[in-house]
C-alpha positions as a printed Julia matrix, in Angstrom:
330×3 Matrix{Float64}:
 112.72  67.0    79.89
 110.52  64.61   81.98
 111.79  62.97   85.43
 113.6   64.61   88.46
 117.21  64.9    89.08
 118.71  63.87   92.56
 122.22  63.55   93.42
 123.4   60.46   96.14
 127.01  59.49   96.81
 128.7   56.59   94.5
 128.77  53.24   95.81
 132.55  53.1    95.04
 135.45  53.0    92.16
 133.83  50.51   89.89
 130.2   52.52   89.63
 131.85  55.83   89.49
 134.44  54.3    86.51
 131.4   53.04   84.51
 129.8   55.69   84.69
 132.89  57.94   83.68
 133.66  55.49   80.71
 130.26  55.57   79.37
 130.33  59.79   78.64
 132.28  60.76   75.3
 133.5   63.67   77.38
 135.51  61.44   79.87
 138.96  62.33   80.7
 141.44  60.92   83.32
 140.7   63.74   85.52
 137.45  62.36   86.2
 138.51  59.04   87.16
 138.16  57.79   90.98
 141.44  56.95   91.36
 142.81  60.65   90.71
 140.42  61.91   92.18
 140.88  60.53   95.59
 144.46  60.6    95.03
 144.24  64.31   94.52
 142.02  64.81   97.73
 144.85  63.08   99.88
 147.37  64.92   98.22
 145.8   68.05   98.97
 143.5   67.18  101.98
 140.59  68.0    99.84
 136.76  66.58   99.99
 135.82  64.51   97.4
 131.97  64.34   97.29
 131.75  61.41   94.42
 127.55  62.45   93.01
 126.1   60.39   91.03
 123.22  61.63   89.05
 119.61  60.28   88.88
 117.25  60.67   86.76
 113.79  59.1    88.52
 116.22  56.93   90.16
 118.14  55.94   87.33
 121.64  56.56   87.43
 122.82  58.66   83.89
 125.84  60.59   85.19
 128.31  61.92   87.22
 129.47  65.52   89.28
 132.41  64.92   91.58
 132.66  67.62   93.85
 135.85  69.05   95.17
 136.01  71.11   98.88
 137.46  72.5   101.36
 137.05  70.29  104.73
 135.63  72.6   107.52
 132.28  73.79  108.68
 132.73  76.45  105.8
 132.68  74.07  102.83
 134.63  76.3   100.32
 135.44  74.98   96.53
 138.86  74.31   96.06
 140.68  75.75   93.28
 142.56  72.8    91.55
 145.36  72.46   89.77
 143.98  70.73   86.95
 141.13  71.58   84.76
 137.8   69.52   83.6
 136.5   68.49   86.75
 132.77  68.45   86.53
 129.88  67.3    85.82
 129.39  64.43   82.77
 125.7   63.27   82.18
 123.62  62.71   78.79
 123.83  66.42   77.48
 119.91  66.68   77.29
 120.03  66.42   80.78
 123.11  69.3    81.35
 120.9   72.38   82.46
 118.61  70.14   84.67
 121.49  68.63   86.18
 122.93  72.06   86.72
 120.02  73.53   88.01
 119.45  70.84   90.38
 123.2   70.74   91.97
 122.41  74.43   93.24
 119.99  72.84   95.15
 122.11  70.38   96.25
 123.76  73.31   97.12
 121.47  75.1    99.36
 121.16  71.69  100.86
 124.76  71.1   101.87
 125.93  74.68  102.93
 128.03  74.9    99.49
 127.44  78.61   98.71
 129.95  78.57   96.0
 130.84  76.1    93.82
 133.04  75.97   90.86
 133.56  73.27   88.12
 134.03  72.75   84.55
 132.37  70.95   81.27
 135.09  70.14   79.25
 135.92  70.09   75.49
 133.77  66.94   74.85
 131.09  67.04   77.93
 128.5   68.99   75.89
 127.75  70.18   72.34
 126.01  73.82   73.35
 127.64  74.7    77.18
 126.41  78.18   77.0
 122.98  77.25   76.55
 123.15  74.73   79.25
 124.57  77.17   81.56
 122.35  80.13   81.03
 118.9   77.95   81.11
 120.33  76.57   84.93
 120.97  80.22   85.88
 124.83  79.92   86.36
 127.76  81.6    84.78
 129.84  79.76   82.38
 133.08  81.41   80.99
 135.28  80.14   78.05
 138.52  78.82   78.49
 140.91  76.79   76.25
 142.53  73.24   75.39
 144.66  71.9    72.85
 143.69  67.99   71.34
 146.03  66.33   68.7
 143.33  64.68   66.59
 144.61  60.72   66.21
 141.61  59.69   63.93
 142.88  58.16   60.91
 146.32  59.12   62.35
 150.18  57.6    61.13
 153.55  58.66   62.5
 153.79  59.95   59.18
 150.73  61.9    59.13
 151.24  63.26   62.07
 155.36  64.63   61.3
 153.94  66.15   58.8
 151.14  67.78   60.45
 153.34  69.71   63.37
 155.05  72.81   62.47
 158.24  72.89   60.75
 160.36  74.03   63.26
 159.24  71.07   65.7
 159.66  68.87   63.09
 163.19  69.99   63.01
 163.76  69.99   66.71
 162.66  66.41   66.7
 165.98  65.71   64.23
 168.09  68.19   66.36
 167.27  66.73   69.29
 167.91  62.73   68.26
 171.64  64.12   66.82
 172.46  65.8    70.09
 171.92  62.6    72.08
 168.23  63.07   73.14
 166.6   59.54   73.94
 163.29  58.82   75.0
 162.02  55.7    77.24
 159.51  54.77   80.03
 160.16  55.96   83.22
 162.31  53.78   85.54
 161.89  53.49   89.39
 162.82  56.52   90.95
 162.54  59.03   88.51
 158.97  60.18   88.85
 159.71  60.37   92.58
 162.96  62.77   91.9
 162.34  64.69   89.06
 158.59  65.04   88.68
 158.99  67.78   91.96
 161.95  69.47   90.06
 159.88  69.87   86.5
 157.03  71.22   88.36
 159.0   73.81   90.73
 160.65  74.81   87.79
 157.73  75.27   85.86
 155.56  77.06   88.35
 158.44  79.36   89.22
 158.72  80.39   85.77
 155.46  82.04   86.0
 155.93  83.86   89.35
 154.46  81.45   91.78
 155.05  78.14   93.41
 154.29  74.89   92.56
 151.11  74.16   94.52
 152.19  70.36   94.86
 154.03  68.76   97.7
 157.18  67.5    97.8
 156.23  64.07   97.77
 154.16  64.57   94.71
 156.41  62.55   92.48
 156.65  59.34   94.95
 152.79  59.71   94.86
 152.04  59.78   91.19
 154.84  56.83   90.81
 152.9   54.86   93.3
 149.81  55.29   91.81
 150.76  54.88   88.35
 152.3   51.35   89.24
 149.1   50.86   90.78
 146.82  51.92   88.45
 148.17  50.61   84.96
 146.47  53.61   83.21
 149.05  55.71   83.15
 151.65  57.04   80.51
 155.63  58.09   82.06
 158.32  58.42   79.77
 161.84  59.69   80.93
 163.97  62.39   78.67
 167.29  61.24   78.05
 170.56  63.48   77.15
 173.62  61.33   76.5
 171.96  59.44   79.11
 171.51  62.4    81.74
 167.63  62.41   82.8
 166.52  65.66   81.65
 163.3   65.42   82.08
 159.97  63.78   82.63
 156.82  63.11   81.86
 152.7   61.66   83.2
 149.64  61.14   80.75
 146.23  59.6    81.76
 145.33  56.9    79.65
 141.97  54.82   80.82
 139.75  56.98   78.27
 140.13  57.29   74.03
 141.46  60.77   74.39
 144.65  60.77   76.63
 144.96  63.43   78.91
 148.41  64.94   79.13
 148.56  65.89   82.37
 152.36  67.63   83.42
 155.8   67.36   82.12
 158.83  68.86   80.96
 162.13  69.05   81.14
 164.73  71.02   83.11
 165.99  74.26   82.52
 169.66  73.3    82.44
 168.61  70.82   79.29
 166.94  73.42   76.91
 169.45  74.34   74.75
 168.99  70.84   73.27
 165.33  71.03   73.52
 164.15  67.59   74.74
 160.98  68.74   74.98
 159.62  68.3    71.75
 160.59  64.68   71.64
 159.13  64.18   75.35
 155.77  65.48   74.23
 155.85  63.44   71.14
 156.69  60.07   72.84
 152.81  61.17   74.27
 151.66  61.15   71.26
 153.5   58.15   69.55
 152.21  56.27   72.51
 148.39  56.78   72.29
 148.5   56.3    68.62
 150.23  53.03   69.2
 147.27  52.1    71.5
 144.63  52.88   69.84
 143.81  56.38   71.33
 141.6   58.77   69.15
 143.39  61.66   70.57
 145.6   63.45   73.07
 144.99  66.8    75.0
 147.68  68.46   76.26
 145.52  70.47   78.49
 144.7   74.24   79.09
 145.88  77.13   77.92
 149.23  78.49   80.19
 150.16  81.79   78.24
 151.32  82.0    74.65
 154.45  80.48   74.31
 152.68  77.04   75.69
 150.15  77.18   73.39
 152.44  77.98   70.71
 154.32  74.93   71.15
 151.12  72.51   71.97
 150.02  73.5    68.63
 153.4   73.19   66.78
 152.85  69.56   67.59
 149.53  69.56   65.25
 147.27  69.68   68.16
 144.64  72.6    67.53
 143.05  74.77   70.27
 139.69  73.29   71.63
 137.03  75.38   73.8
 135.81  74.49   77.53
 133.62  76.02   79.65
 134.6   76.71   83.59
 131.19  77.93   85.89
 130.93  79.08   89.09
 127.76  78.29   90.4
 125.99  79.73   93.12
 122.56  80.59   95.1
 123.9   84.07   96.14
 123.24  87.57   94.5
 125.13  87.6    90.45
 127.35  89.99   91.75
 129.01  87.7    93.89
 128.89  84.72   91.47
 130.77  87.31   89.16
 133.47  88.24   91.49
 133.92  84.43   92.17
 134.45  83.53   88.41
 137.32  86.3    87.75
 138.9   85.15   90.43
 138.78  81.61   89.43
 139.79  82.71   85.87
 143.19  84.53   87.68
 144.06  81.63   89.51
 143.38  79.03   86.35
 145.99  81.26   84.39
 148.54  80.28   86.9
 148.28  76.33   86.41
């Protein structure tokens, strides 16, 4: 590869966007507007890089921290945060973010390439000298898709929960004022808690996201419905061709009628209506998640997470189990 790689700061929402929109691997997590939503939430630092190549811009690596003098990565929520450039370019533009590194006190870093930002991750990672471990997605394919098609592609007992779930008085609709702001926190606490740990989102997290979907435009909410009882809810990203399903469910008190299935498949029914190529419902959360992700037809996907450091391997190993511990809990 000929040319130099430098990193400077993006010139705002509209260059970062582009940029984003341009890279088949985009997906709403990359987007400026949840990413700076997600670094007030959380009182993160959002270092917005673009990449250069000979002063060309080609790409982008947002950069999630810690404030402080210690600038520590932040472990986030959500996965696919990384960097997106021309994949050609991936293990230059790896290599040259540890320098940035050594530059900018940031003695550990941690990001991902997701399903779509490069053909051959490994070999990207281990020509930039940083350690890449697998992880896991699941993508409904919409290509070609119908309603029809896609019925008959999810397992049979979704299918049949779909049916169960319209006879026992399950309805599905966009989400009305409100409803993000008071159920979005009660879905999430009950999720997290399921697993042993708390949600890691505030409490206002559901007046946020309602804010900033009205705002934004780009973003899928549909409301669970049981004989007209909100039983749950529901937020995709939409801006890019694949959707990214980012959290919802329903309540516990509501699963005996399993509005679940139907919630999920409103996600679905949606992108396919608009055009979408597909939908990913987004990591891998134990086995019963993935079980029911792919009941809906969607198939598992690899990603790559890296931790990326200039210290000695065996602290760059330490820092990537413990980033794959903490990812199982999101």
């Amino acid at each position: 590869m000929g040319g130099t790689i430098r990193f400077r700061r993006a010139r705002g929402a509209d260059e970062w966007d582009a940029l984003v929109a341009a890279h088949p691997g985009a997906t709403g997590f990359h987007d400026w507007g949840w990413l700076t939503l997600q670094a007030e939430l959380f009182d993160w630092r959002f270092e917005p890089l673009v990449v250069l190549i000979d002063g060309a811009a080609v790409g982008v690596f947002p950069v999630l921290l810690h404030h402080g003098a210690l600038r520590r990565p932040v472990q986030a929520p959500f996965p696919f945060v990384g960097p997106l450039v021309p994949e050609h370019l991936l293990a230059a533009t790896l290599r040259a973010f540890r320098r940035w590194q050594l530059r900018h006190g940031v003695l550990v870093a941690r990001y991902d390439l997701g399903p779509d930002a490069a053909v051959a991750p490994a070999s990207a990672t281990t020509r930039a000298g940083v350690l890449g471990a697998p992880d896991r997605t699941y993508v409904v394919d919409l290509v070609d898709a119908t309603i029809e098609r896609l019925e008959q592609g999810m397992k049979r007992g979704a299918r049949q929960a779909l049916h169960v779930a319209e006879r026992k008085g399950v309805r599905i609709r966009p989400s009305e004022p409100g409803e993000l702001t008071e159920f979005l926190p009660l879905v999430l606490s009950e999720s997290y808690s399921s697993r042993g740990v708390p949600s890691p989102y505030p409490d206002d997290i559901g007046a946020r996201i309602e804010r900033w979907a009205a705002e934004s435009g780009d973003v899928h909410t549909a409301t669970a419905l049981v004989d007209g009882v909100v039983a749950g809810v529901i937020v995709a990203l939409t801006r890019h061709p694949v959707v990214t399903g980012w959290a919802g469910g329903t309540l516990r008190a509501f699963r005996s009628v399993n509005p679940s299935t139907p919630l999920y498949f409103d996600v679905i029914r949606h992108a396919l209506e608009h055009g979408h190529t597909a939908v990913d419902l987004v990591g891998w959360v134990d086995e019963g998640i993935s079980r029911f992700k792919m009941s809906l037809g969607a198939t598992e996907r690899p990603f790559t997470t890296v931790v990326s450091s200039p210290l000695p391997p065996a602290v760059r190993t330490g820092a990537l189990a413990l980033r794959q511990r903490v990812s199982r809990r999101h």
